[in-house]
C-alpha positions in Angstrom: 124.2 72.8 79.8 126.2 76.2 78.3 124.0 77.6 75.6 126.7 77.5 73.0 127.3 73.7 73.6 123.8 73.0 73.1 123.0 74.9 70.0 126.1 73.1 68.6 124.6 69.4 69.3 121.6 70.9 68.3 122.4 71.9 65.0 123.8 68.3 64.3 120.6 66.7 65.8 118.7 69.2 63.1 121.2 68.0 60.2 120.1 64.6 61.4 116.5 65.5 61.1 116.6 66.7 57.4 117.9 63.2 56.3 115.3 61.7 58.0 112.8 63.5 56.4 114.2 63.0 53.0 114.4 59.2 53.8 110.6 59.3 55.1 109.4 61.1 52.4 111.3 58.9 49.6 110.1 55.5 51.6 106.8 56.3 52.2 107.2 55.6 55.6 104.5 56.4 58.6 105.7 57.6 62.4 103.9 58.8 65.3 105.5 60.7 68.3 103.7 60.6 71.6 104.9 63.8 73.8 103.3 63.2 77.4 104.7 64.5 80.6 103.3 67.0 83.7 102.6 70.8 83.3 106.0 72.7 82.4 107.5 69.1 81.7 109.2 71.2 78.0 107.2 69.5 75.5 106.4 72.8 73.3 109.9 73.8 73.7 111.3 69.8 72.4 108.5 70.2 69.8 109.8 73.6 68.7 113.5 72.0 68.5 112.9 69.2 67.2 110.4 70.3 63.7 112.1 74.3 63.6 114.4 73.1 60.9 112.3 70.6 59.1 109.3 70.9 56.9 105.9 70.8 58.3 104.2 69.0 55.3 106.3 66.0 56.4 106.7 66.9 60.5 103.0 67.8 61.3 102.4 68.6 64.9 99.2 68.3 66.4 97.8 69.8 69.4 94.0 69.4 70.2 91.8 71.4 72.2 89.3 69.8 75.0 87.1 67.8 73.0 83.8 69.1 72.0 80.3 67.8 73.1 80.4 65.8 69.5 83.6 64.4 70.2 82.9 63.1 74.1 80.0 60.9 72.5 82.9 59.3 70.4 85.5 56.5 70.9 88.1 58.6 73.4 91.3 57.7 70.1 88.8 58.9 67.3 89.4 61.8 67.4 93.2 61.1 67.3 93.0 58.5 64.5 91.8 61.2 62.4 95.0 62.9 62.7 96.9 60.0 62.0 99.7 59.9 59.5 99.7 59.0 55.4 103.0 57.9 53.8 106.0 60.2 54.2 104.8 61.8 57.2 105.5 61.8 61.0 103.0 63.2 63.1 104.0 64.4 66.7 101.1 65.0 69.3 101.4 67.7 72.1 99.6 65.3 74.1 97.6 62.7 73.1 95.0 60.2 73.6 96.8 59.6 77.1 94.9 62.3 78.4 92.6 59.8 79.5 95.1 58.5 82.1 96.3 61.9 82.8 93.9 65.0 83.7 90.8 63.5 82.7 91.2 61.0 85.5 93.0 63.2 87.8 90.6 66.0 87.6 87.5 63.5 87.2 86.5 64.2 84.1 85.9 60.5 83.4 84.8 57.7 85.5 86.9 54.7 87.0 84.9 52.0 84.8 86.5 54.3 81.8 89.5 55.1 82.8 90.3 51.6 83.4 89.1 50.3 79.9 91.6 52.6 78.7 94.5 51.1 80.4 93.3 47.5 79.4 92.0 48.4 76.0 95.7 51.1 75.2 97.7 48.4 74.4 96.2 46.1 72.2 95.0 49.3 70.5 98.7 50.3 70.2 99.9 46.7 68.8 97.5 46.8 65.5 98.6 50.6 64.8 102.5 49.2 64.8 101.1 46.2 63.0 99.8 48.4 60.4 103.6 49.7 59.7 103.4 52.7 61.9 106.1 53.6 63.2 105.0 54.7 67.2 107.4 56.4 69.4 105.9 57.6 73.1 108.0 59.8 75.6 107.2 60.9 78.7 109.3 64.2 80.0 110.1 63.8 83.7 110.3 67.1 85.3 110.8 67.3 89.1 109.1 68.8 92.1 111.1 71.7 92.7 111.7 72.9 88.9 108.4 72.8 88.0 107.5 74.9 90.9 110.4 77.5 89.5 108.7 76.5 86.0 105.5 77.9 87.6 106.6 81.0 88.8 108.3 82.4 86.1 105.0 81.9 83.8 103.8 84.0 86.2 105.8 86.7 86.1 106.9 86.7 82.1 104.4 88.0 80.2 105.9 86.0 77.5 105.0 83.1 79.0 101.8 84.2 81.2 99.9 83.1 77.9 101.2 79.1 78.8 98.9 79.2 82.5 95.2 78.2 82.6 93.5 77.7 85.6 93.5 73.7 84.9 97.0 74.4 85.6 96.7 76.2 89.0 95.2 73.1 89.8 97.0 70.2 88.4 100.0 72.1 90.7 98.5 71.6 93.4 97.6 67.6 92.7 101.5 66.5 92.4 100.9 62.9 94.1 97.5 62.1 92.3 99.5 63.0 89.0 102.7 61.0 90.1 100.2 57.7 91.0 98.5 58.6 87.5 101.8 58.2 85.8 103.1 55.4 88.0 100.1 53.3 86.6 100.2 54.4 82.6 103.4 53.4 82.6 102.8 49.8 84.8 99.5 48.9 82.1 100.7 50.8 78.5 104.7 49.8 78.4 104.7 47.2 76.1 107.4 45.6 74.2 105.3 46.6 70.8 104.9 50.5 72.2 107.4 51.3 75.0 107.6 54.6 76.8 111.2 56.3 76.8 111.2 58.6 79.8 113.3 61.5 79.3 114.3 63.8 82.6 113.8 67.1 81.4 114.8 69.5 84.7 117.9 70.4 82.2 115.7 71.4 79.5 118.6 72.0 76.8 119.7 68.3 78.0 116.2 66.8 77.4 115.4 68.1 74.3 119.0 66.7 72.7 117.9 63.5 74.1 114.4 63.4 72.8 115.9 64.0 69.3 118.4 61.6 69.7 115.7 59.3 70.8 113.6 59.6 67.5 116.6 59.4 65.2 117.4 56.3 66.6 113.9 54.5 66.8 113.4 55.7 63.4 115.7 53.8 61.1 117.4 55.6 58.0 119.7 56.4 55.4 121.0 59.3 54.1 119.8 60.2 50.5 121.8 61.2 47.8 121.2 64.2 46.8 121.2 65.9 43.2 123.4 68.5 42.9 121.5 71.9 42.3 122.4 74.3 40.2 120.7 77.9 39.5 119.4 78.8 36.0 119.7 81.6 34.0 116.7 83.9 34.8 115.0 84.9 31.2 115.3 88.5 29.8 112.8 88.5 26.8 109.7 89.8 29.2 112.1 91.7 31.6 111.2 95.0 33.1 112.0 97.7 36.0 110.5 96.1 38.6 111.2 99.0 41.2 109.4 101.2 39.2 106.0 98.8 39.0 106.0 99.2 42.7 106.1 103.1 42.7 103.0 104.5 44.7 102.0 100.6 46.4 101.4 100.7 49.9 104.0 99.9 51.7 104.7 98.7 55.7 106.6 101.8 57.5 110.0 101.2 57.7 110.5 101.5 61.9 113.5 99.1 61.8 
């Protein structure tokens, strides 16, 4: 897609966004948005599009680490419900509790007996969080063979990007068909009519994204708010002084640019 054609849907997508926000915030509503997919798949870069013109108090992204020793002795979703939204807020997790029928199966770091609870226990677990007003939106981002191998290499040689590779990726690469079976069955036991996956093909990244976004806008019913109109006031004069000169002598940054 021609950059200037997507920054233009973009930026109507993002005007979009702010009246959700306003209408979230003003209704006390609750959402949660589930960003699954493979390595490279362009969740951080939807996540970036999709909260860079919105406020973070109401958009609050969350991204956890490999659980802790504490945290493995827990329920596997504690950890998650802890993050979980209050009124006015939508919550968006860069990956979520569907780790559990991603990597941790895939690279056996959980047992069949609990991977497959999960998949039996997800969606009833799912139905009492919609039942408790949440709103729950889950998308998967479908990237393809050959694009995530491009994906791959050009972490590899960006140092911008190097930061992105782990060696848990190195390996996941190389496990294409266990991951594609992994999916294939998350998707068979957890789309339910209550919390049903939206699978977005992200190989056109700039494509993807505008989907994702139009996705959320329309699972998330709203209104646009009225807004009072704003006007400046008159900045007082009765304690005014020369501010320049209070600065004289302060450290200041050097002036390269």
């Amino acid at each position: 897609m021609p950059r200037k054609e997507y920054e233009k849907e973009l930026t109507k997508l993002q005007v979009e966004l702010c009246h959700l926000q306003e209408w979230v915030k003003a209704k006390g509503l609750r959402a949660i948005v589930v960003f699954e997919g493979r390595d490279t798949a362009g969740k951080g870069g939807t996540i970036k599009a999709l909260t860079e013109r919105v406020s973070p108090r109401v958009f609050r992204v969350i991204a956890l680490p490999a659980p802790s020793d504490r945290e493995k002795s827990q329920m596997f979703i504690q950890r998650y419900f802890e993050r979980f939204p209050a009124a006015g807020e939508i919550v968006i997790f860069d990956r979520s509790w569907y780790n559990r029928a991603g990597v941790e199966h895939v690279m056996g770091f959980v047992g069949d007996r609990e991977y497959k609870h999960f998949l039996e226990l997800c969606p009833e677990i799912e139905k009492h969080i919609v039942d408790a007003g949440i709103v729950l939106i889950k998308i998967w981002l479908e990237v393809g063979m050959e694009e995530q191998e491009r994906r791959f290499k050009a972490r590899i040689e960006d140092p911008l990007r190097q930061w992105k590779l782990s060696n848990m990726d190195l390996k996941s690469y190389s496990r294409w068909y266990d991951y594609s079976r992994a999916r294939d069955a998350m998707l068979k036991q957890t789309d339910s009519d209550h919390a049903p996956w939206a699978i977005v093909r992200s190989d056109d990244k700039r494509r993807g994204r505008l989907n994702c976004i139009a996705h959320i806008l329309k699972a998330i019913p709203y209104k646009k708010m009225a807004r009072p109109k704003v006007k400046l006031p008159a900045r007082e004069t009765k304690h005014a002084y020369d501010d320049g000169a209070a600065l004289e002598g302060r450290r200041f940054a050097e002036q390269r640019y």
